[in-house]
N, C-alpha and C positions, 0 to 999 in steps of 0.2 A: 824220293822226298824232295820237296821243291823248296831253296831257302826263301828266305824273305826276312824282311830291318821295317821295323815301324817303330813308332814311340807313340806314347800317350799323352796328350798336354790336359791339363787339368789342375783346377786352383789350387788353392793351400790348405782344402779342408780334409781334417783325418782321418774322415772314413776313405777318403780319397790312396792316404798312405794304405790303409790296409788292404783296400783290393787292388794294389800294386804288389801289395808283397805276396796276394795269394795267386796271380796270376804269375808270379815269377816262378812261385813253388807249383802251380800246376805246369806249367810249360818247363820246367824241368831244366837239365843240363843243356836244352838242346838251344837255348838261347846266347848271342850275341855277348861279349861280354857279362857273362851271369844275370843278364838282365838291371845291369847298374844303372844303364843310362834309356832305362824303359820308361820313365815317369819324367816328363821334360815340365818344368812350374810356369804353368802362364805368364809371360813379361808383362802381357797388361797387369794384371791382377796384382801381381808383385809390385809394378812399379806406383799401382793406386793406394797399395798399402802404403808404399814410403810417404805417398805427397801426404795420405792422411796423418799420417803418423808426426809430418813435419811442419803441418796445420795445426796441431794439437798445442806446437811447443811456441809459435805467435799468435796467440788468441785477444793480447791486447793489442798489437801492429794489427792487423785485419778488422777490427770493431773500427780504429782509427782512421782508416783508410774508405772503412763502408761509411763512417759519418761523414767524413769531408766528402765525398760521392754523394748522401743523399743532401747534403747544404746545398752542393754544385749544382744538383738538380731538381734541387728545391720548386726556383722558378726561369721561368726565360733569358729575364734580365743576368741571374747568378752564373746561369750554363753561357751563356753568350759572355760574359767578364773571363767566365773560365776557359773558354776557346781563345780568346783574345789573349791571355795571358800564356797559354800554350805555343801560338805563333810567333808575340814576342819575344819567346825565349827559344825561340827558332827549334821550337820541340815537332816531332812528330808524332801527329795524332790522328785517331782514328773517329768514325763518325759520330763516334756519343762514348756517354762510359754508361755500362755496363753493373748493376747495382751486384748482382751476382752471376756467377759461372760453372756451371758445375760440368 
């Protein structure tokens, strides 16, 4: 019999859990620590939950920030005041902003 270590990476959804737990019980005793650390949770996934979830809870800071973005670039003259004002404040900036980003 020849050993072998894998893991499964896979999101958070719970049909997911259940055919983790029935490949544990098909593959029996003969698994790696009983097969605890068989189902490893996607870090992307995981950590897109958290940003969503922490999006949720400034809904009015992000509206506020998207309107002063679209004033900014409303027209030439506003985006060009709004770069001027970035340099003066010895800020660094990047080559436009960005209305959204996903």
């Amino acid at each position: 019999m020849i050993d072998c270590v894998f893991s499964v990476t896979l999101d958070n959804a719970s049909v997911n859990n259940r055919a983790i737990r029935d490949l544990c019980a098909a593959l029996g005793p003969q698994m790696f620590f009983k097969g605890e650390h068989l189902h490893v949770r996607c870090a992307a996934h995981v950590l897109n939950i958290m940003v969503q979830a922490g999006l949720e809870v400034i809904p009015d800071a992000i509206k506020k920030i998207r309107d002063v973005i679209k004033v900014a670039t409303s027209t030439p003259s506003r985006l060009q005041t709004f770069i001027s004002i970035v340099q003066t404040l010895g800020l660094k900036g990047k080559s436009g902003l960005v209305l959204d980003v996903p």
